[in-house]
MMTF fields as JSON, N, C-alpha, C and O atoms, coordinates in Angstrom:
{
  "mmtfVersion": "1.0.0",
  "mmtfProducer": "UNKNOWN",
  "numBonds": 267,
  "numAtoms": 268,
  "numGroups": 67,
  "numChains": 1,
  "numModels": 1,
  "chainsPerModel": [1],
  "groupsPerChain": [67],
  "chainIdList": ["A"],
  "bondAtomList": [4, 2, 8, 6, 12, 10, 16, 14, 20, 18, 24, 22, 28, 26, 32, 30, 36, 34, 40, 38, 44, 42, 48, 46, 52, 50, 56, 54, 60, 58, 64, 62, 68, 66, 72, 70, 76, 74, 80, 78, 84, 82, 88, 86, 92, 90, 96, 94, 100, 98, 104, 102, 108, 106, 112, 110, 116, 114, 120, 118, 124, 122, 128, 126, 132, 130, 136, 134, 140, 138, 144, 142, 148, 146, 152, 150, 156, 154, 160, 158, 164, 162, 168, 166, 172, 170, 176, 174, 180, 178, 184, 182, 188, 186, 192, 190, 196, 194, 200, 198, 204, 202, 208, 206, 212, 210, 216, 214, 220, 218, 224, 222, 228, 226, 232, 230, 236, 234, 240, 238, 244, 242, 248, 246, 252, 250, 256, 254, 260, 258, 264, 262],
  "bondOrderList": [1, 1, 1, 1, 1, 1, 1, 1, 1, 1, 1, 1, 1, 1, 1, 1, 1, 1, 1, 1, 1, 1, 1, 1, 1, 1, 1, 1, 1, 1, 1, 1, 1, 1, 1, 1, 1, 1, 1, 1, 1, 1, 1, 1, 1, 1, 1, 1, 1, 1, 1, 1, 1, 1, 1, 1, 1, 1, 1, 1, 1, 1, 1, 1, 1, 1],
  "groupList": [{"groupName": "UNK", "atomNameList": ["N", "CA", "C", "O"], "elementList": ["N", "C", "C", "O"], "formalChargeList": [0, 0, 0, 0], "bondAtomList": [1, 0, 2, 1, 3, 2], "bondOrderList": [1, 1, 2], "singleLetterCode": "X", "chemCompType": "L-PEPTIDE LINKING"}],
  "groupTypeList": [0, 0, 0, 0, 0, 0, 0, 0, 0, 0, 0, 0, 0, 0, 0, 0, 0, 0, 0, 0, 0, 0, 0, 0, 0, 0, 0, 0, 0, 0, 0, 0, 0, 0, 0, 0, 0, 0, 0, 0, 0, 0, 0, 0, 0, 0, 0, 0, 0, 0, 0, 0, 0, 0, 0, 0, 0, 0, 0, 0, 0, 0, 0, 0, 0, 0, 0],
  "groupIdList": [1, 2, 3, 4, 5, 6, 7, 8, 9, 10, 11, 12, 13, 14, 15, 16, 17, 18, 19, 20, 21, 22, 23, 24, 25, 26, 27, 28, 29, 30, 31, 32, 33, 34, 35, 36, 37, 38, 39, 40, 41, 42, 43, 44, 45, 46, 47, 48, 49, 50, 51, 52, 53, 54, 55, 56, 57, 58, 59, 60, 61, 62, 63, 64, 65, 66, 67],
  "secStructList": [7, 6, 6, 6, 6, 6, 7, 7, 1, 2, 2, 2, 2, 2, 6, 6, 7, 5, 7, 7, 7, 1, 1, 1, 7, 7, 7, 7, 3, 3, 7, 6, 6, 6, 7, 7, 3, 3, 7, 1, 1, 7, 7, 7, 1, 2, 2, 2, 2, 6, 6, 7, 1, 1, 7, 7, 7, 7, 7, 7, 7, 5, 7, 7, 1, 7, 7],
  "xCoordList": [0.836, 0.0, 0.876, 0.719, 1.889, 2.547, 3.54, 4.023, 3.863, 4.548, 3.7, 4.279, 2.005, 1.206, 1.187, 1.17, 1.186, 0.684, 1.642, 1.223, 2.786, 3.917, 4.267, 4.487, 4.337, 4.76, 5.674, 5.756, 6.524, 7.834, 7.559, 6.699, 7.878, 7.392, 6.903, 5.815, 8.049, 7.363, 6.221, 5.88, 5.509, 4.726, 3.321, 2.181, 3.703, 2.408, 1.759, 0.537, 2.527, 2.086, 1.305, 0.225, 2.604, 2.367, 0.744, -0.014, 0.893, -0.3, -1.956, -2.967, -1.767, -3.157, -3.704, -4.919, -2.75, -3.506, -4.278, -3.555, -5.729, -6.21, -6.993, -7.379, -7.082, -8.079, -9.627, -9.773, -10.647, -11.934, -12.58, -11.922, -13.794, -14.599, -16.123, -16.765, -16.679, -18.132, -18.202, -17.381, -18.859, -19.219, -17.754, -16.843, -17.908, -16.902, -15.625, -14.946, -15.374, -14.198, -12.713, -12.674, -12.148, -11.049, -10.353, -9.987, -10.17, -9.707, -8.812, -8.417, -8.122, -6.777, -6.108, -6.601, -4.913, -4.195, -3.221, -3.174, -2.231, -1.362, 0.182, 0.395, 0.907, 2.149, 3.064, 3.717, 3.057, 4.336, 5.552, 5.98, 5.898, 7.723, 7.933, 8.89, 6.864, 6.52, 6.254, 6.701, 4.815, 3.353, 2.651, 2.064, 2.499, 2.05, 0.495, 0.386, -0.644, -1.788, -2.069, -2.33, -1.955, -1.965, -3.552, -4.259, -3.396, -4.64, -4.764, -4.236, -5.519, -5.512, -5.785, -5.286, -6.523, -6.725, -6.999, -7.115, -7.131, -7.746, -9.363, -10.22, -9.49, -10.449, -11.34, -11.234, -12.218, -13.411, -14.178, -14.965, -14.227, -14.934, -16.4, -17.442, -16.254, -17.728, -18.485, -19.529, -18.015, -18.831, -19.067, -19.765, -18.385, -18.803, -19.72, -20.585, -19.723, -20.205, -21.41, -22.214, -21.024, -21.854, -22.301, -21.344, -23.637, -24.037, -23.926, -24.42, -22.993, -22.796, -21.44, -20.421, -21.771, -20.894, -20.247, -19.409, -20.042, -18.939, -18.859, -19.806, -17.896, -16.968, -16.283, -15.504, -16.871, -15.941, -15.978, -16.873, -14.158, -14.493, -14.12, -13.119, -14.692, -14.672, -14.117, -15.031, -13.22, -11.931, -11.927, -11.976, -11.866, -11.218, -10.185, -10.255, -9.36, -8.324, -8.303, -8.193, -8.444, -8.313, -7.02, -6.582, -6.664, -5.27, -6.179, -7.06, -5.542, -5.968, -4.369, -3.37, -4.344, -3.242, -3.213, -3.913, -2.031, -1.277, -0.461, -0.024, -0.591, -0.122, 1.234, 1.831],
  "yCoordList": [-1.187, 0.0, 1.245, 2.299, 0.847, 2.412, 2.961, 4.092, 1.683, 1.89, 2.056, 2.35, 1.793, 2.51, 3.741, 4.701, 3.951, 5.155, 6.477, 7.632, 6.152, 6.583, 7.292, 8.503, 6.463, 6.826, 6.292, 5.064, 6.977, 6.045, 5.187, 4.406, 4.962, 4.145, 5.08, 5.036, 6.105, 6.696, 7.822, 8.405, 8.216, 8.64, 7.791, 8.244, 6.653, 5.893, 6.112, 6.078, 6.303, 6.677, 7.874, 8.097, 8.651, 9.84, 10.784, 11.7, 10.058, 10.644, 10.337, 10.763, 9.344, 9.121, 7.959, 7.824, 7.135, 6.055, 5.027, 4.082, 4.745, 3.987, 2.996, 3.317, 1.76, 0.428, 0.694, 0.896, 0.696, 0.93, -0.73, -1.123, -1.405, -2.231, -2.331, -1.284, -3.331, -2.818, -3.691, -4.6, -3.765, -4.241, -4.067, -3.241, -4.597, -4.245, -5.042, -4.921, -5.698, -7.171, -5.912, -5.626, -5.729, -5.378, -6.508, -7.327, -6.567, -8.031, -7.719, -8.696, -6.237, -5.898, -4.579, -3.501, -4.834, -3.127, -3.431, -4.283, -2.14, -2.214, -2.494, -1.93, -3.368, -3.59, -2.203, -1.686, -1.828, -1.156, -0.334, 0.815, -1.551, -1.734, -1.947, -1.422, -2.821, -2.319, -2.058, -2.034, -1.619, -1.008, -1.854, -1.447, -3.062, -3.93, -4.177, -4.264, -4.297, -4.887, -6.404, -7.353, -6.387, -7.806, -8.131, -7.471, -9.496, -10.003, -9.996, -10.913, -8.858, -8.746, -9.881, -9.977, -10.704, -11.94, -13.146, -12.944, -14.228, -15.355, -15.08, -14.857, -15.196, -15.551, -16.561, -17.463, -16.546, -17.803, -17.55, -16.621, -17.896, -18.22, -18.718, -18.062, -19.655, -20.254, -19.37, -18.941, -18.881, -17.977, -16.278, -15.403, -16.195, -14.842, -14.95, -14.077, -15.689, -15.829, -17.32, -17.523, -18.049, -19.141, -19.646, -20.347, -19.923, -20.746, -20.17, -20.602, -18.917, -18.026, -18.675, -19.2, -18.462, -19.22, -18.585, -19.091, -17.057, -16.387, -15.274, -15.087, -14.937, -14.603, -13.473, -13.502, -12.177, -11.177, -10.129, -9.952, -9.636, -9.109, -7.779, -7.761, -6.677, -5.395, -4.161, -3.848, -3.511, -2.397, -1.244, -1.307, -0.107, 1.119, 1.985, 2.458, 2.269, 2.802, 4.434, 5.167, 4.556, 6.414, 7.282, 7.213, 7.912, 8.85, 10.058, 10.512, 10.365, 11.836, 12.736, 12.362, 13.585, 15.15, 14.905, 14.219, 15.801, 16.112, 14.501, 13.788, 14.459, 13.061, 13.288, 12.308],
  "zCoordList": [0.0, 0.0, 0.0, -0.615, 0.885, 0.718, -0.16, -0.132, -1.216, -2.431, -3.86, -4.906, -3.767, -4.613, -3.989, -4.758, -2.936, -2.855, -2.949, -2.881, -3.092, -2.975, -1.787, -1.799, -0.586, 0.674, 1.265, 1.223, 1.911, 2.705, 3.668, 3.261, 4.74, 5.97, 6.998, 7.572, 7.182, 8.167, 8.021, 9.05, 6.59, 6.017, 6.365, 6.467, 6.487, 6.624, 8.172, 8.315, 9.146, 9.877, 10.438, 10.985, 9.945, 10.052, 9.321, 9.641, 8.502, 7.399, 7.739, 7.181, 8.985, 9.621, 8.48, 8.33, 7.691, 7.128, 7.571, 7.887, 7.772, 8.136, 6.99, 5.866, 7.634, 7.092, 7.636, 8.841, 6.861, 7.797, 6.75, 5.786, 7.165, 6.963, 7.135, 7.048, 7.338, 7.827, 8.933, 8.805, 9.96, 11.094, 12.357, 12.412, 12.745, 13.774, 13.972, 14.991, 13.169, 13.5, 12.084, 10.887, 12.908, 11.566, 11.285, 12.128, 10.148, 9.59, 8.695, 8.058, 8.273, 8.218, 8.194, 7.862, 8.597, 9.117, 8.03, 7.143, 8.516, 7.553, 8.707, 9.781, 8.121, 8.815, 9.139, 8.233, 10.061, 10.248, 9.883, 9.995, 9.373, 9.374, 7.632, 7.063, 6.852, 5.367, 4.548, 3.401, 5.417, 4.369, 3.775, 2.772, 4.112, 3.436, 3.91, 5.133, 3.217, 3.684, 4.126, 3.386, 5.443, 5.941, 7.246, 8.007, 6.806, 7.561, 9.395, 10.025, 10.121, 11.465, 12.311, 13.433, 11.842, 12.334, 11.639, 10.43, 11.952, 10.954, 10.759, 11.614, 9.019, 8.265, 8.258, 7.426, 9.076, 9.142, 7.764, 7.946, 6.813, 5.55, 6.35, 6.348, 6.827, 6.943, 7.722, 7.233, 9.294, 10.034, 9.373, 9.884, 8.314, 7.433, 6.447, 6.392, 5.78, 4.734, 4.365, 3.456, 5.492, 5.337, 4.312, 3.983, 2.997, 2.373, 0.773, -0.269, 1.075, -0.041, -1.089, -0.639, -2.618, -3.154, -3.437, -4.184, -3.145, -3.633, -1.802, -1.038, -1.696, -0.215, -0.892, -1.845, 0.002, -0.917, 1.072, 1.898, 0.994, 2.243, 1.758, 1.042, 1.983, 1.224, 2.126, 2.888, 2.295, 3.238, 2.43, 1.201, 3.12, 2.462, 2.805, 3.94, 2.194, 2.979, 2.696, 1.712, 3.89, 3.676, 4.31, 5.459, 3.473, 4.369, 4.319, 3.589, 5.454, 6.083, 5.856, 6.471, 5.179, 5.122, 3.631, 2.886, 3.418, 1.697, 1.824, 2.727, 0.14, -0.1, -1.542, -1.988]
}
């Protein structure tokens, strides 16, 4: 994320980048140390999505300042 976006490391912080989702479970941030979009916890497929044949988990990422 922070090499599309063209940000350094410590830009990512700094810049107020956040992960938002819908309901309340965040299910991913962004690493740290190398901007990478990674999974906050394990993915239950079945307790999300249950009898559905397609599983789609949907995030937005918003920075807050000049980019």
């Amino acid at each position: 994320v922070a090499k599309d976006l063209g940000l350094q490391l410590p830009e990512v912080t700094d810049s107020g980048v956040r992960i938002t989702g819908r309901g309340r479970t965040q299910y991913f941030v962004l690493h740290g140390k190398t901007g990478h979009l990674v999974t906050a916890e394990r993915i239950d497929r079945e307790q999300l999505c249950r009898s559905l044949q397609q599983c789609v988990l949907r995030c937005e990422l918003i920075v807050e300042g000049e980019m």
